[in-house]
N, CA, C and O atoms as CSV, one atom per row, in Angstrom:
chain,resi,resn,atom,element,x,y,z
A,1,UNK,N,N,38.771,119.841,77.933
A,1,UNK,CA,C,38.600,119.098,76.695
A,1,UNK,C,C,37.243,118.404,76.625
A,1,UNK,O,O,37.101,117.561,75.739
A,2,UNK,N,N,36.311,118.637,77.383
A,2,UNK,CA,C,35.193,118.253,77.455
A,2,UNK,C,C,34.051,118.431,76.174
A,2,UNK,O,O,33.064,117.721,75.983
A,3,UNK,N,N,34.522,119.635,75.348
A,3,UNK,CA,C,33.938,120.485,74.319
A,3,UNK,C,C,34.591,119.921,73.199
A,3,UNK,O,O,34.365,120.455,72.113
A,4,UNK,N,N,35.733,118.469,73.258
A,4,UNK,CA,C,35.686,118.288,72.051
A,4,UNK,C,C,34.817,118.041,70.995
A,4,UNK,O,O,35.004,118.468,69.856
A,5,UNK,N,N,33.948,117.418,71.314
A,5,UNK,CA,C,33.152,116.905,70.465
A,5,UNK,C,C,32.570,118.041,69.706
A,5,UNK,O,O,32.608,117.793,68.501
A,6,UNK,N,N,31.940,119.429,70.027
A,6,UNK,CA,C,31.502,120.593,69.614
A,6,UNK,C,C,33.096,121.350,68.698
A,6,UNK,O,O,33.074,122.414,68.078
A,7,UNK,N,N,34.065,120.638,68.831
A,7,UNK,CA,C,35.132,121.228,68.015
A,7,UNK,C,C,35.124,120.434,66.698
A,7,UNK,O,O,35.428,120.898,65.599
A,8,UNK,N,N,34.852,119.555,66.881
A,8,UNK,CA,C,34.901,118.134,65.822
A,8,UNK,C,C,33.820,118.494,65.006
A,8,UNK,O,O,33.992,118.667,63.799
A,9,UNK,N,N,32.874,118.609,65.463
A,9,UNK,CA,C,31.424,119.153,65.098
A,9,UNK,C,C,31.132,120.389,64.069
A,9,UNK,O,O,30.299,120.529,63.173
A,10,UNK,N,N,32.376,121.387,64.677
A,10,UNK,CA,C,32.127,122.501,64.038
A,10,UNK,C,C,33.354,122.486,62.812
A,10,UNK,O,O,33.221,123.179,61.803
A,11,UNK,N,N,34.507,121.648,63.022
A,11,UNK,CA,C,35.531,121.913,61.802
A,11,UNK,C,C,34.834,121.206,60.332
A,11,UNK,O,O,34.860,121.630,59.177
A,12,UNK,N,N,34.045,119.618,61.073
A,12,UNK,CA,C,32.876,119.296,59.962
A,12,UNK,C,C,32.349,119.780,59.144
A,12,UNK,O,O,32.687,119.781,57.960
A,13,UNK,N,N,31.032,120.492,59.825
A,13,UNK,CA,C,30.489,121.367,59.480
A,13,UNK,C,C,30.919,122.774,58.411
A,13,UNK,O,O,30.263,123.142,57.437
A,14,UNK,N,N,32.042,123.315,58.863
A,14,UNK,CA,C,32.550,124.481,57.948
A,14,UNK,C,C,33.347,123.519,56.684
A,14,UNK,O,O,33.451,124.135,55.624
A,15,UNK,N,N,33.757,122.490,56.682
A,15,UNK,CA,C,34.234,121.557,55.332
A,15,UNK,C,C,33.234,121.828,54.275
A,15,UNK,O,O,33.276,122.358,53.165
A,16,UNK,N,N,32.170,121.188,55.127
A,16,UNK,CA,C,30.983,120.911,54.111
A,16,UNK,C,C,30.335,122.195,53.895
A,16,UNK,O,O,29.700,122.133,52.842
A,17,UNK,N,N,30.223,123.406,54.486
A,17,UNK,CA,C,29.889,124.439,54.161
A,17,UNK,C,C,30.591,125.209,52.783
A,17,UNK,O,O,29.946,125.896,51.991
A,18,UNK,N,N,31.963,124.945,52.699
A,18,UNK,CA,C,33.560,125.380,51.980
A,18,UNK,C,C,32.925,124.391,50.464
A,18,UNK,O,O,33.080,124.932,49.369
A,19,UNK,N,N,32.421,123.353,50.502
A,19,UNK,CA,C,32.464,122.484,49.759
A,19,UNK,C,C,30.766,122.876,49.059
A,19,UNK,O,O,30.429,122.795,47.878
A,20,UNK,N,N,30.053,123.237,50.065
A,20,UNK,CA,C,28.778,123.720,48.943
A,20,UNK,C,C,29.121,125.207,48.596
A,20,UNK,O,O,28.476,125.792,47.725
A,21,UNK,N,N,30.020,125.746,49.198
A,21,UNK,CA,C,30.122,127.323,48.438
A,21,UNK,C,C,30.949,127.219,47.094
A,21,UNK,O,O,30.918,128.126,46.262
A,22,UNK,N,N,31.773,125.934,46.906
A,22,UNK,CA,C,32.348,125.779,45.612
A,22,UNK,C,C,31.184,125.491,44.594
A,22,UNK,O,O,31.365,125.811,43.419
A,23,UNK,N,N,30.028,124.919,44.966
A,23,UNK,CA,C,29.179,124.610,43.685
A,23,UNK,C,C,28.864,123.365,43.537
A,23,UNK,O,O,28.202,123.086,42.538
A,24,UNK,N,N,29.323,122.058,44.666
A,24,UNK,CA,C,29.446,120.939,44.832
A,24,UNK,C,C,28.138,120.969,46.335
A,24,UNK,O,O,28.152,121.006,47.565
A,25,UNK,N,N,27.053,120.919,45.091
A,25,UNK,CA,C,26.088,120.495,46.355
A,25,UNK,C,C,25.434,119.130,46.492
A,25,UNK,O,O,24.225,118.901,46.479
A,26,UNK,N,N,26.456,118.238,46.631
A,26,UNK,CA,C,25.979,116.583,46.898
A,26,UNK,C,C,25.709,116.408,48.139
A,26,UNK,O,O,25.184,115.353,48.497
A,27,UNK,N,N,25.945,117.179,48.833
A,27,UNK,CA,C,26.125,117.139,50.318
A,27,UNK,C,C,24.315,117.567,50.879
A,27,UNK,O,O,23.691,117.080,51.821
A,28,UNK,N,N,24.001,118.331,50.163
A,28,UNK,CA,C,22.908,118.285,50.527
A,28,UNK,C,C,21.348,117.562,50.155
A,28,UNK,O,O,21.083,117.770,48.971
A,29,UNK,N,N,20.358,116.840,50.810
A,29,UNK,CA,C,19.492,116.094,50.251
A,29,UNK,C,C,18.874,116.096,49.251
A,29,UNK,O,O,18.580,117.149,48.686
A,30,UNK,N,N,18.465,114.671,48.707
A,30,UNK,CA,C,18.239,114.624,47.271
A,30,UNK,C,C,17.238,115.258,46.840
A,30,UNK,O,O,17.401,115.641,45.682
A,31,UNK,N,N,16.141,115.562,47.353
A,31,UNK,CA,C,15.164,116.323,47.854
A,31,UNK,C,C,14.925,117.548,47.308
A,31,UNK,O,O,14.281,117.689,46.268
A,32,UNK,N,N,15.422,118.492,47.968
A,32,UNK,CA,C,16.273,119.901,47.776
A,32,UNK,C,C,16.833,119.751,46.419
A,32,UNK,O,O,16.254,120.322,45.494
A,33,UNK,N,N,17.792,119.114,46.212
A,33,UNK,CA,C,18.864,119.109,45.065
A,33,UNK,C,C,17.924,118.820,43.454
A,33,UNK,O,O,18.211,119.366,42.388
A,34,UNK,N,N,16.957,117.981,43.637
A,34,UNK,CA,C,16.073,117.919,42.413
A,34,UNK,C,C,15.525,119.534,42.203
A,34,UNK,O,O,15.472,120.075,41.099
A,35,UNK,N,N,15.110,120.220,43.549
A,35,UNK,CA,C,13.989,121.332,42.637
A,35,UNK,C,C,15.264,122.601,42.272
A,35,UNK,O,O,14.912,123.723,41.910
A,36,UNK,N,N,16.736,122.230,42.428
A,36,UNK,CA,C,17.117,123.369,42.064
A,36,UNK,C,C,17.682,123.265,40.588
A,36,UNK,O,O,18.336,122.285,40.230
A,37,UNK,N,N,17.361,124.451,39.658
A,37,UNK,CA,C,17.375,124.610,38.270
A,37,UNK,C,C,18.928,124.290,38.079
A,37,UNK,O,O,19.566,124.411,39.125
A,38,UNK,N,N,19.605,123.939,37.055
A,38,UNK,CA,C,21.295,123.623,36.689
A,38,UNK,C,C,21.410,124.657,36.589
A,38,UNK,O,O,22.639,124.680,36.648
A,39,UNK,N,N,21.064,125.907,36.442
A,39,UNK,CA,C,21.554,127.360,36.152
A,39,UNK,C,C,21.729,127.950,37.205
A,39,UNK,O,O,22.544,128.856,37.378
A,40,UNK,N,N,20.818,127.395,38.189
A,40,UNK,CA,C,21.047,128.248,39.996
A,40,UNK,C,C,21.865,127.353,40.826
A,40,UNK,O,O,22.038,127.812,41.955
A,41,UNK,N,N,22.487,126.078,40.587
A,41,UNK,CA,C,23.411,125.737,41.404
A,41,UNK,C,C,24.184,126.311,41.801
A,41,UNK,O,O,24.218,126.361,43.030
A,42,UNK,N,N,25.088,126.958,41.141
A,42,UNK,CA,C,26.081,127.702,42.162
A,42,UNK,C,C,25.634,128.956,43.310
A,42,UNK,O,O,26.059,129.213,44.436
A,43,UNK,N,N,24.706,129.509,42.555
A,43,UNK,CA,C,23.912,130.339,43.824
A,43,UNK,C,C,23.536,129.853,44.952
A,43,UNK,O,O,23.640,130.283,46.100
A,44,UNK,N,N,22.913,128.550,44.352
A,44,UNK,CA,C,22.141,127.697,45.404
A,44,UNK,C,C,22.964,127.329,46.521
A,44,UNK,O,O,22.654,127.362,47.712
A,45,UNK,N,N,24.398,126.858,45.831
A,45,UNK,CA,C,25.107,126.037,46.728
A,45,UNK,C,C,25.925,127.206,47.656
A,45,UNK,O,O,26.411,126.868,48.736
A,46,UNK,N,N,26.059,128.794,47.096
A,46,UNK,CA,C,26.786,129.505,47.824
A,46,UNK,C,C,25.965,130.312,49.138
A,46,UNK,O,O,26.402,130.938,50.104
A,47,UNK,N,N,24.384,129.936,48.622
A,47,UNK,CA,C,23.659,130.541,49.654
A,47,UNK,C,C,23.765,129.575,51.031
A,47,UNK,O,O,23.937,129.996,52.175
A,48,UNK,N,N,23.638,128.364,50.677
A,48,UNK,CA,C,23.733,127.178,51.348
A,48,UNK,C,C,24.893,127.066,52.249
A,48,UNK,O,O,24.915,126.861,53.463
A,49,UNK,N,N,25.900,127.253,51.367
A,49,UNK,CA,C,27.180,126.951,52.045
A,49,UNK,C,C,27.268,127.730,52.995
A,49,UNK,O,O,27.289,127.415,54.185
A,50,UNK,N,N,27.337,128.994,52.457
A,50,UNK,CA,C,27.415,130.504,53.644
A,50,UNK,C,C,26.853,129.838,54.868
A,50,UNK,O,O,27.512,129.506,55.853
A,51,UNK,N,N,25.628,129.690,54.703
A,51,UNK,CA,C,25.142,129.559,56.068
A,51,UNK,C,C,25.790,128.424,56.948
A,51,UNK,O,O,26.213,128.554,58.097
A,52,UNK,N,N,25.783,127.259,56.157
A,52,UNK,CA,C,26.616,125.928,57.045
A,52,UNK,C,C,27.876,126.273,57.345
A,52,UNK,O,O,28.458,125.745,58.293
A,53,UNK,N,N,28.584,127.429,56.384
A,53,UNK,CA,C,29.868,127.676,57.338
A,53,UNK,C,C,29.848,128.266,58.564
A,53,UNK,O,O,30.689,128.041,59.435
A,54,UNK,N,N,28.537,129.328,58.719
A,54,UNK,CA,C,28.591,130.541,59.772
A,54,UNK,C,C,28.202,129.143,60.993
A,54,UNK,O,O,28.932,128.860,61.942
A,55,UNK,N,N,27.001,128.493,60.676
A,55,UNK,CA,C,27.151,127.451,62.157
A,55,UNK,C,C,27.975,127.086,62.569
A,55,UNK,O,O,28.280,127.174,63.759
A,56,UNK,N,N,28.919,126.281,61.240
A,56,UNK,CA,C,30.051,125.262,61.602
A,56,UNK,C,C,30.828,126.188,62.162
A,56,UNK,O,O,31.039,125.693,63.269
A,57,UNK,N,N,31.679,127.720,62.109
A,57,UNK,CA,C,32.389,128.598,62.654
A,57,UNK,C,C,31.844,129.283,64.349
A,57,UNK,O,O,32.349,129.721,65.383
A,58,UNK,N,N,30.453,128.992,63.729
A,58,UNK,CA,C,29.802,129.314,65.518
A,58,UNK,C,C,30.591,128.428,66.413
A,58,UNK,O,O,31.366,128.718,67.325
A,59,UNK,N,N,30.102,126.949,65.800
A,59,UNK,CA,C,30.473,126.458,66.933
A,59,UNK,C,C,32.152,125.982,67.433
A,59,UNK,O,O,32.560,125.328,68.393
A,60,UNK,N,N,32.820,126.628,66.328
A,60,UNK,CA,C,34.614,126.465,66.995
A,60,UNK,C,C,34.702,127.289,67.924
A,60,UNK,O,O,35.139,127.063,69.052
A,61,UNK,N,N,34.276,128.327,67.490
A,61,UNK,CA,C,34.267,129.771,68.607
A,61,UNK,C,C,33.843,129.568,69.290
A,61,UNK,O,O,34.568,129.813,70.254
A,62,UNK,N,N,32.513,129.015,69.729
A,62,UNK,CA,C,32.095,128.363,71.181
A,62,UNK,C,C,32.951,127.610,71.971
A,62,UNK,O,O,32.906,127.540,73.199
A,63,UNK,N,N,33.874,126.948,71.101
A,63,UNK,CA,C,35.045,126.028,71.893
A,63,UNK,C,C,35.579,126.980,72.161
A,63,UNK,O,O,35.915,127.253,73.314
A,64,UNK,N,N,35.753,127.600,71.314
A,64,UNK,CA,C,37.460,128.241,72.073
A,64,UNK,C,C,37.068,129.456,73.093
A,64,UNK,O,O,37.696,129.583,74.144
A,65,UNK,N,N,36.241,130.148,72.820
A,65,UNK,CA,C,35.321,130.572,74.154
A,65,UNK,C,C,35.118,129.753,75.299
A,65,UNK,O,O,35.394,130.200,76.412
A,66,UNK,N,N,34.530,128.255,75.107
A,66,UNK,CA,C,34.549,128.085,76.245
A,66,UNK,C,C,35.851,127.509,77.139
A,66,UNK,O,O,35.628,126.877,78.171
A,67,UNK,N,N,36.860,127.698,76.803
A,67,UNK,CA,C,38.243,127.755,77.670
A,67,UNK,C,C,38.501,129.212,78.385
A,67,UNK,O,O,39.438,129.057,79.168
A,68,UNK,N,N,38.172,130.156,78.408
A,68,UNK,CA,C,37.855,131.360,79.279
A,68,UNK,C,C,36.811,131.399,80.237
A,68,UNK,O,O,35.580,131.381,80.205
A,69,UNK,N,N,38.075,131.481,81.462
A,69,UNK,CA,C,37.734,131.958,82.475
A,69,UNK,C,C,36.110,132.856,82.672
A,69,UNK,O,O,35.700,133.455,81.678
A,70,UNK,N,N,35.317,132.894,83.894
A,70,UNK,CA,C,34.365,133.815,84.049
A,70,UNK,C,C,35.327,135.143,84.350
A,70,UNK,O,O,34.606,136.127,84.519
A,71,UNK,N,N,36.603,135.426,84.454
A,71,UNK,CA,C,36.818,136.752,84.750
A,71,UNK,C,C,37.618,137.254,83.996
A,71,UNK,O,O,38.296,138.267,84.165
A,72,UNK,N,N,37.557,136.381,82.907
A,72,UNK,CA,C,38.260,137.152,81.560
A,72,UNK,C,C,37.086,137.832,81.011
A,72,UNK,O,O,36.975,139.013,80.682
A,73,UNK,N,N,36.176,136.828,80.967
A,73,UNK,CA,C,34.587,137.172,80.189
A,73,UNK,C,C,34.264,138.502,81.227
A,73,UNK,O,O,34.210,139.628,80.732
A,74,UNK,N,N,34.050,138.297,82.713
A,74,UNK,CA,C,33.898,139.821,82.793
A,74,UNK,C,C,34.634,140.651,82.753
A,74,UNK,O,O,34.172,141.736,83.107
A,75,UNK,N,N,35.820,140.638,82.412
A,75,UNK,CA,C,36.892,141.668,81.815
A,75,UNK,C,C,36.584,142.583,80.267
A,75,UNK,O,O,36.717,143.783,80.026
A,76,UNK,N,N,36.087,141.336,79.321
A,76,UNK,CA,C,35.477,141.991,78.207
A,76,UNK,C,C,34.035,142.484,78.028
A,76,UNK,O,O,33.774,143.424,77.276
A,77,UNK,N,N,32.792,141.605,78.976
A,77,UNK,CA,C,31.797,142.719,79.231
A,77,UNK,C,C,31.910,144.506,80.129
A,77,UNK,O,O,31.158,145.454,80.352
A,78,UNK,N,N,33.082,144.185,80.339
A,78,UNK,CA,C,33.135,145.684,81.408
A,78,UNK,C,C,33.860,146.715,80.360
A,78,UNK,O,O,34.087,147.903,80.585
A,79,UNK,N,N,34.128,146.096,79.334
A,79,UNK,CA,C,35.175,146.645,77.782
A,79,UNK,C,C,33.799,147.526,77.050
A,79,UNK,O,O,33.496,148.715,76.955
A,80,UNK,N,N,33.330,146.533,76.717
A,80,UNK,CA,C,31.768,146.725,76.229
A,80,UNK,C,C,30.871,147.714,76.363
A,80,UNK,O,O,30.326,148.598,75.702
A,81,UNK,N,N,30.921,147.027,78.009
A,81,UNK,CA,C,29.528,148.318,78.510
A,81,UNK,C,C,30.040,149.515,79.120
A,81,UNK,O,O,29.316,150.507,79.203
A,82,UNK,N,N,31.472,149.519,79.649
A,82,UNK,CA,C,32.190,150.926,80.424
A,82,UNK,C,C,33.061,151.551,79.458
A,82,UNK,O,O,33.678,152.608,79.590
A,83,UNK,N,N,33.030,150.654,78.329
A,83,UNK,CA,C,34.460,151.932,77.054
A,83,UNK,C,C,35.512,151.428,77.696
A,83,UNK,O,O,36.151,150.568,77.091
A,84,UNK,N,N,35.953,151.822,79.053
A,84,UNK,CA,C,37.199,151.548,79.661
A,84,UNK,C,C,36.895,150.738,81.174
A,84,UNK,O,O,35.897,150.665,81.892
A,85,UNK,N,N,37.836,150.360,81.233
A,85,UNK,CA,C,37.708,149.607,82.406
A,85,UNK,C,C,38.935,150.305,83.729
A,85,UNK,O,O,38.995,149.793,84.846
């Protein structure tokens, strides 16, 4: 449980990713949010979002990856690189 924090981190992260792919881009700085046109928001916010979800999803999977064993992991590189094991 050492990796909670990278679990916490990443369910965050994919919220707010879920939440700019709806078209609700408050989440991101004011900055940014002025130069985009009212007609490209939702693009804006789905290009945006996409990506903050794929991090925020990186990093659950990193959790839950990192609860496997080194000889599970070389169980599935030997999947990989031999076809069969």
């Amino acid at each position: 449980m050492e990796n909670i924090k990278m679990l916490i981190l990443g369910v965050f992260i994919s919220v707010v990713g879920i939440i700019n792919i709806k078209g609700n881009i408050s989440t991101i700085h004011s900055y940014n949010r002025r130069r985009v046109k009212e007609e490209d928001i939702p693009k804006y916010g789905k290009v945006v979002g996409t990506g903050t979800l794929i991090i925020g999803i990186s990093l659950v999977l990193g959790f839950i990856v990192s609860f496997w064993s080194e000889e599970i992991m070389g169980y599935i590189g030997a999947i990989n690189l031999d076809g069969v094991r």
